[in-house]
Phi, psi and omega in degrees: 000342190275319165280010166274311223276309192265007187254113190291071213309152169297150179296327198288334175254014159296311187311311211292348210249310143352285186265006175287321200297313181275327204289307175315306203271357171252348165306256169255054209022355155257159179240133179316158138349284207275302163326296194282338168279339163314306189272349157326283178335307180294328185261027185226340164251032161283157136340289146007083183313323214277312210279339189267326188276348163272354142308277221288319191287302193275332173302299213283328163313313181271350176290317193277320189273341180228136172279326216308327210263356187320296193287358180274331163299323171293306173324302175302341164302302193281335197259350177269345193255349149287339137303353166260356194087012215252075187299323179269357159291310198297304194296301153344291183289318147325316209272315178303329181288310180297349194250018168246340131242173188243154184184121215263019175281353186237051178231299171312331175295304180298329167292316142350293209303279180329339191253303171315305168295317176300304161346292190299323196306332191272343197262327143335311183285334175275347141252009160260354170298319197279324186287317180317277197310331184280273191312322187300326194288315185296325158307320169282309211255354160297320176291340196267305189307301195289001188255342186263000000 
């Protein structure tokens, strides 16, 4: 999973899907359905965090306005939000996927997620663990200072 997840889109076809999107949206002022998830689809694998979340912004757009593409937006939902790290949002959108199919590349996905968020959580306790004993030290050797 990590490596789907670390796998970057080419630059040439963010730009290309990128000027179909403005070109549509300087047309008629709308953009199809299928255009925007393309380049959504491109912008949730950029390297770019600002690019993944504006991917996310037009995927959470196309769920609400169109059902027919829902379940590849909600997929992409989960896996883009798991690339930023935004792990209860990821799960979220697993759980939404799994409960309109069962499927096991986004079972695998939940799972990714889930191991991950156990990640963040120890290494948050283990600094904040680390900070107690750093205040506790300091703390200590201010009372021992102040007794001679």
């Amino acid at each position: 999973m990590d490596e789907l997840l670390n796998d970057v889109v080419p630059q040439e076809d963010l730009e290309r899907f990128e000027k179909k999107y403005h070109h549509e949206l300087e047309l008629d002022g709308e953009v199809t359905s299928e255009t925007k998830f393309e380049y959504a689809f491109c912008l949730v694998r950029s390297r770019y965090t600002n690019d993944i979340r504006k991917g996310l912004m037009f995927l959470e757009d196309l769920a609400r306005t169109h059902p027919d593409g829902r379940r590849d937006y909600i997929y992409y939902l989960a896996f883009g939000n798991a690339r930023i790290k935004n792990y209860t949002e990821g799960l979220k959108y697993c759980k939404a996927f799994l409960e309109i199919e069962s499927n096991d590349q986004v079972r695998s996905l939940e799972e990714y997620i889930k191991k991950q968020s156990d990640k963040e959580v120890a290494k948050g306790m283990a600094v904040a663990g680390g900070a107690a004993l750093v205040l506790g030290g300091i703390l200590g050797l201010g009372i021992a200072m102040s007794r001679k």
